[in-house]
C-alpha positions, 0 to 999 in steps of 0.5 A, spaced: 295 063 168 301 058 167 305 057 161 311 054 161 312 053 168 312 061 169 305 063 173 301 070 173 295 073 176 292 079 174 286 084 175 281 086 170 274 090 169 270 091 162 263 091 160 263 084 160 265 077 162 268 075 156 272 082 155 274 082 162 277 075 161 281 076 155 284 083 158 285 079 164 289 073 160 292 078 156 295 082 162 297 075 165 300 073 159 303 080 158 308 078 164 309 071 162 310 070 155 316 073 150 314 074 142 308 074 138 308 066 137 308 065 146 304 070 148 298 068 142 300 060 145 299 063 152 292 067 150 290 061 148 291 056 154 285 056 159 287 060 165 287 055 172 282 059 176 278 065 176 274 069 181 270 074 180 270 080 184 264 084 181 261 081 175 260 087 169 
């Protein structure tokens, strides 16, 4: 992830895809983004890469 010039990468497992992408961005956005208005602006910008390691 990048948001405002700041990046992060971050690791997940879930059930699912879609669980594992939003604990993933959440994670990475955890890092790089401050107050409640960042981090909802950064959770909602597309991540620049993802590589699964295992799908769920």
């Amino acid at each position: 992830m990048t948001f405002n010039g700041q990046t992060a990468c971050t690791t997940a497992g879930a059930s699912s895809e879609m669980t594992a992408m939003r604990a993933a961005t959440e994670g990475a956005c955890a890092n790089i983004s401050s107050g409640v208005t960042d981090t909802v602006k950064c959770q909602n910008t597309a991540p620049d890469s993802v590589r699964w390691l295992k799908k769920p």
